[in-house]
Residue, then its C-alpha position, 0 to 999 in steps of 0.5 A: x500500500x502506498x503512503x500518503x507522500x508516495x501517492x501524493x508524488x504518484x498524483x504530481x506526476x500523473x498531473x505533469x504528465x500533458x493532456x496530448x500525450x494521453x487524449x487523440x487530437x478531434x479533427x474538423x475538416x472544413x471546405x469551401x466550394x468555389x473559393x477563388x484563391x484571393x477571396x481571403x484575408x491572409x491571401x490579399x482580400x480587401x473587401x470582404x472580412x474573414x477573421x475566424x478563416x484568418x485565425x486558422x493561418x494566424x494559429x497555424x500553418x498557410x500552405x502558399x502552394x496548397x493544391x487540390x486534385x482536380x479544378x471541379x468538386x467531386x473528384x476532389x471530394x473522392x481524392x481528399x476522402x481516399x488520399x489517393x488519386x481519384x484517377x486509380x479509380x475512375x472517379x475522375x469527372x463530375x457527374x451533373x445533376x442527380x437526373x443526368x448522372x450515370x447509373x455507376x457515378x459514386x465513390x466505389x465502394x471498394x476505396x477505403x474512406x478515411x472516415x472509415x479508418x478514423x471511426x477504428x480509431x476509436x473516432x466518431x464521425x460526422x458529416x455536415x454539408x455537400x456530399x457530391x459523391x453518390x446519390x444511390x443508398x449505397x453511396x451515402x454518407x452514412x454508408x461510408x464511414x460516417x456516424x451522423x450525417x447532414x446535409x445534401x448528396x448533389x453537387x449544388x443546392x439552393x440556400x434559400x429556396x428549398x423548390x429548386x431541390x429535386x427529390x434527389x438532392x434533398x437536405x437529409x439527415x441519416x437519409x431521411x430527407x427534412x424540411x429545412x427552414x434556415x439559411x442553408x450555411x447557417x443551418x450547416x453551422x447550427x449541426x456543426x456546433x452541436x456535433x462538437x456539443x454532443x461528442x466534446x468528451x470523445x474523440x471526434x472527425x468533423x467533415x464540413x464541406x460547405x455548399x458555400x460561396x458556390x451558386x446560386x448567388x443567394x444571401x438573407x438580409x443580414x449578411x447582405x446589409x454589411x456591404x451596402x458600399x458594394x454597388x455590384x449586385x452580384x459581388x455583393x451578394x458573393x461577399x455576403x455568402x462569404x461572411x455568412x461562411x465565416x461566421x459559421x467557422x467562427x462558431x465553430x471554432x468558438x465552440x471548441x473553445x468553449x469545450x477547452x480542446x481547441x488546443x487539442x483539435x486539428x483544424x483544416x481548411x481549403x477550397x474543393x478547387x478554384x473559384x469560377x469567376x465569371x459565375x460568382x466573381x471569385x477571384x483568383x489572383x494573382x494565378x492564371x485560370x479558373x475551376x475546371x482548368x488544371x492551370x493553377x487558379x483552377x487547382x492552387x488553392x487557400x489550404x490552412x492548417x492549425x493545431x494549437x498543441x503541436x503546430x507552430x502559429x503563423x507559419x508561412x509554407x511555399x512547399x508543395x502539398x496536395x489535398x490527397x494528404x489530408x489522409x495520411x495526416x489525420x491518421x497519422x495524428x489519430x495515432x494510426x499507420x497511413x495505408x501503404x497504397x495511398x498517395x498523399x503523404x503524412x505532412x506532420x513530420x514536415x510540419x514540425x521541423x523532422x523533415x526539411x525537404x518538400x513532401x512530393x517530388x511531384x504532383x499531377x493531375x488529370x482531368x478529360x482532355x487536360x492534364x498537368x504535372x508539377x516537379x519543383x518548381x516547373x510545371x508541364x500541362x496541357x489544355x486547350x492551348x496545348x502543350x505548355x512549360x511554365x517555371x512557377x517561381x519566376x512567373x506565377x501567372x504562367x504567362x510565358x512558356x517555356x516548352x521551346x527553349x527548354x526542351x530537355x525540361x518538357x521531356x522530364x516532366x512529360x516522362x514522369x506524367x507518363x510513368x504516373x498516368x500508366x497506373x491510372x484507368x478510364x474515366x467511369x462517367x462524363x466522358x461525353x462532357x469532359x472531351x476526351x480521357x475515355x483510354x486507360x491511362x487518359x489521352x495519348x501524349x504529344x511529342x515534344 
């Protein structure tokens, strides 16, 4: 039996011991849809406030060259979900709208989701927002990994008037389609919050993909009388939808501090691709292109990262990352062992100063008839303008091409494109619509 000093001193050290080495980090996953590259605070944005999206960079990491795996949503969504490039397994096209999707459009059910890892970690898991990865009872959410699920399984949804959602694109919860009266973002931020309520003491992955600022352009009163200074209607009404997502981050983010474990909790943030701005006015800048092209403003996107209790704060990051890393990174943190087949990479060894050098040789992308392949610093794509080089440090815009006067350059990179792309298979829907990408292994190369 110990005595009163011993166990006195047995206490003292248990109580030393700090709250991260016993407890997992929860995870909230947060992303945008739509949003342009320049259409945040800490990225330049002047007319619209962003303070609780701010505060993710100030308390953690901004990746300056975040990527995502495809300029549209549904294949980022499938890539971000697997880590693995969405093209090992088809998923590489949007499908339209739930009366035009292919009979087969889902995520497949034989890629392992990562809320389905998390969830044998000992996780609960919870959706909240845009699915756009399956209409079928078999590819909903709550099929695939997770617990709770709210929110819609199409890729777009009106936020205020409910008649422009058909049956299949329903606001559900757990399947169960619900007469949704709030604002759409505000109704996402009121589950959001009461998901962190009911699971504070536990373990957590919150997944909360908005359907904000994609359009349609529609905001409620409140949010549009603050910029009653914007005289353009339509960039009004986008700023509007803009603050009303912040807000919702906001709440959320206040509510981990008033459970205390926001120290404890992973917080990610970015966009499924770049914004489209002719649509929405989401601005890009200072990148070159839009969603739905593979030049960077369709795929370079704000990319956040913030934990307290292991991360530095206000770090600036240049070196190249993919949202296929979200994967690996979260597992690793739950105290898991990333899948050997995956392609992103755990980044928290990279994050806290164990390893120096960039987490990818290279990055790659294909989209139908576009494709793209980033190795250091130069970038080979290909696109309605055909084959072009760029060098991103020295021209970010990609302005001039490079392809002619450094031929050796292109070749590299057009010989690593190919060895990536072999593994890859055919497009399983949309191949009518993208143009092209409808052969193993996508559209056979030029010669440069």
């Amino acid at each position: 039996m110990l005595s009163r000093r011993a166990f006195l001193a047995a206490l003292g050290s248990a109580a030393a011991i700090p709250a991260f080495q016993t407890r997992k980090p929860n995870i909230v996953h947060i992303v945008a849809d739509d949003l342009g590259y320049a259409e945040i605070g800490v990225q330049g944005c002047k007319d619209i406030p962003t303070p609780a999206i701010d505060s993710i960079a100030k308390n953690g990491v901004r990746f300056t060259s975040g990527y995502v795996s495809c300029p549209v949503c549904s294949p980022t969504r499938a890539g971000l979900l697997t880590g693995r490039y969405q093209q090992r397994f088809g998923h590489e096209l949007n499908p339209g709208p739930a009366t035009q999707a292919e009979e087969n459009f889902g995520l497949p059910l034989d890629q392992v989701t990562l809320p389905q890892v998390l969830r044998d970690l000992g996780y609960r898991t919870g959706h909240v927002g845009k699915w756009h990865l399956g209409y079928k009872p078999e590819y909903h959410p709550n099929k695939r990994g997770f617990d709770e699920s709210f929110g819609f399984p199409g890729g777009a949804h009106a936020y205020l008037d409910r008649r422009a959602a058909d049956e299949q694109n329903a606001v559900n919860r757990n399947g169960t389609p619900v007469d949704e009266k709030a604002y759409l973002t505000d109704a996402f931020a009121r589950e959001a919050v009461a998901f962190v309520d009911r699971h504070a003491k536990e373990p957590f992955y919150l997944y909360l993909p908005f359907n904000a600022v994609h359009a349609p352009l529609q905001a409620t009163q409140k949010y549009l009388d603050r910029f009653a200074n914007i005289s353009d209607e339509r960039r009004r009404t986008y700023a509007a939808m803009m603050v009303a997502m912040d807000d919702a981050i906001g709440a959320v983010l206040a509510r981990l501090r008033h459970h205390r474990i926001e120290d404890d909790t992973l917080v990610i943030f970015h966009s499924d691709n770049g914004g489209p701005t002719m649509q929405t006015t989401s601005s890009n800048g200072p990148l070159h292109g839009f969603k739905g092209q593979t030049y960077e403003g369709g795929i370079r996107v704000p990319f956040l990262m913030q934990w307290k209790r292991r991360l530095k704060r206000g770090v600036v990051d240049d070196r190249p990352i993919i949202s296929l890393d979200i994967f690996p990174t979260c597992v690793a943190a739950a105290g898991g062992k990333p899948a050997a087949n995956l392609d992103g990479v755990d980044l928290l060894p990279y994050l806290t100063g164990a390893r120096k050098e960039a987490p990818h040789e290279a990055l790659f992308w294909r989209f139908g008839a576009q494709w793209a392949v980033r190795k250091g610093d130069w970038k080979l794509i290909e696109s309605i303008d055909g084959v072009r080089l760029f060098h991103l440090t020295q021209d970010l815009g990609e302005t001039k091409d490079l392809a002619a006067a450094e031929p050796g350059k292109a070749k590299e990179l057009q010989a690593a494109y190919d060895a990536w792309n072999a593994s890859n298979i055919a497009p399983r829907w949309g191949t009518r619509r993208a143009g092209g990408g409808g052969k193993k292994g996508g559209k056979k190369k030029r010669k440069l």
